[in-house]
C-alpha positions in Angstrom: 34.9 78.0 -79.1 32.6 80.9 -78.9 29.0 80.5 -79.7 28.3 81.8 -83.1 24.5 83.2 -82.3 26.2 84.6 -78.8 29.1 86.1 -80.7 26.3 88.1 -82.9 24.2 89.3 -80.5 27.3 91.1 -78.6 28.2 92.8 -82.1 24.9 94.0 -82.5 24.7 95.2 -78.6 27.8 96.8 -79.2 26.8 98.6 -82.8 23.4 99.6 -80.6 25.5 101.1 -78.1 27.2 102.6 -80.6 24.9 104.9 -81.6 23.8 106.2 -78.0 24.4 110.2 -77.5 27.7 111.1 -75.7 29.4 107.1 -76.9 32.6 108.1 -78.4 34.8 105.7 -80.7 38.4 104.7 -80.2 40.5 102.7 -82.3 40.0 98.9 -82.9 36.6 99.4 -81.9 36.0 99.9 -78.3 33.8 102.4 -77.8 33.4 104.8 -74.6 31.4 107.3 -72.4 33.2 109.9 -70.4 31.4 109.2 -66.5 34.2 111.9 -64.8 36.7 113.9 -66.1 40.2 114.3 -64.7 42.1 117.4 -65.6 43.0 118.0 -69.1 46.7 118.5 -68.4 46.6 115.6 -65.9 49.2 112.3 -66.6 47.7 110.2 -69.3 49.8 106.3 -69.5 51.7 105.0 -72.2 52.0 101.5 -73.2 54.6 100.4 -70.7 53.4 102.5 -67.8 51.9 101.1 -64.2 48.3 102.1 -64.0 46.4 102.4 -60.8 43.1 101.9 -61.8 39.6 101.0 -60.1 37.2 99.0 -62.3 34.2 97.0 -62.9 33.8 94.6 -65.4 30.1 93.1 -66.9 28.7 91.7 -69.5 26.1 92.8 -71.7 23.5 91.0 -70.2 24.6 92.9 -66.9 26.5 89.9 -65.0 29.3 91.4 -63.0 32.3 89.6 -63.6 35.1 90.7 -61.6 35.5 94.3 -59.6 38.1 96.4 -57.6 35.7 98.2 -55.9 35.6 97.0 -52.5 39.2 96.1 -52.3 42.3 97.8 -53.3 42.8 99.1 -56.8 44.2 97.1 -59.7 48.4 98.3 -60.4 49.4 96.4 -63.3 51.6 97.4 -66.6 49.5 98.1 -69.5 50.9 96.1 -71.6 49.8 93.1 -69.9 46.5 93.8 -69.8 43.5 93.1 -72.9 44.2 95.0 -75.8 41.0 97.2 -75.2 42.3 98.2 -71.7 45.5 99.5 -73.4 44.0 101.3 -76.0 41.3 103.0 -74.0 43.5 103.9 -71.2 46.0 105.3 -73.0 43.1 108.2 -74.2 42.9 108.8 -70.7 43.8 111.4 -68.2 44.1 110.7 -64.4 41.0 111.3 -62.7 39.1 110.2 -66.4 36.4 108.0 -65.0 34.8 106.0 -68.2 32.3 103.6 -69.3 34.6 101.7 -71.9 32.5 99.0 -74.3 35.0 96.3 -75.5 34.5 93.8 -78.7 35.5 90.2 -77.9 38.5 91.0 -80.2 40.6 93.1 -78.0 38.9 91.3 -74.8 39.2 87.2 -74.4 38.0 86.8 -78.4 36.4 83.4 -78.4 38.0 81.8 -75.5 36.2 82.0 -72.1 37.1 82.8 -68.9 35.1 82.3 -65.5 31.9 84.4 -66.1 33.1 85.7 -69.1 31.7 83.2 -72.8 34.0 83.4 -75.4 32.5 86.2 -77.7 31.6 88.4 -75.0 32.0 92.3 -75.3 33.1 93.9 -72.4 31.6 96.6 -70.5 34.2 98.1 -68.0 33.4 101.0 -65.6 37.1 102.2 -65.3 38.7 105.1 -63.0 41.9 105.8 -63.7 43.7 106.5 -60.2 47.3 107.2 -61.1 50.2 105.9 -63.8 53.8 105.0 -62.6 
């Protein structure tokens, strides 16, 4: 079970971050900033597509919790990812590199996984590689 006063403070990091100049909103309420941009006309993933995709996942207080980088990409359907990774990748174009802030809702909610508290919004540097 989450920690309610942890739970709070990752809403109000998240409604802070929010606010910050070039943050955009996508549904559900994961936020994102554009790092790279891919080609407009470039393949953009629908639910039940592959993705290719290299990432870095934190947590607001900075703590990396798991990475591709280093390694070899992540190829896994969308569908079977978190919620947030479905809904912001599906606004992307290959080549999109984004910042993509996550609420505990479309993350882990209250349950925790290793490094990650239940509660936790999710801070994801994603680069979208390629979509099968």
């Amino acid at each position: 079970m989450a920690n309610k006063e942890y739970a709070d403070k990752n809403k109000a990091w998240l409604a802070q971050k929010a606010q910050e100049p070039g943050v955009k909103a996508l549904d559900k309420g994961i936020y994102y900033k554009v790092l790279n941009s891919g080609k407009p006309d470039a393949p953009r993933p629908g639910r039940g597509s592959v993705v290719v995709a290299h990432y870095t996942g934190r947590t607001i207080n900075g703590k990396k919790f798991d990475s591709s980088r280093g390694g070899a990409p992540l190829a896994a359907r969308l569908r079977e990812l978190i919620p947030g990774w479905g809904i912001a990748l599906c606004n992307m174009h290959v080549g999109d590199k984004w910042e993509v802030y996550i609420p505990a809702e479309m993350g882990y909610g209250r349950f925790s996984q290793p490094g990650i508290p239940g509660g936790s919004t999710l801070i994801f540097e994603i680069e979208l590689m390629g979509v099968g």
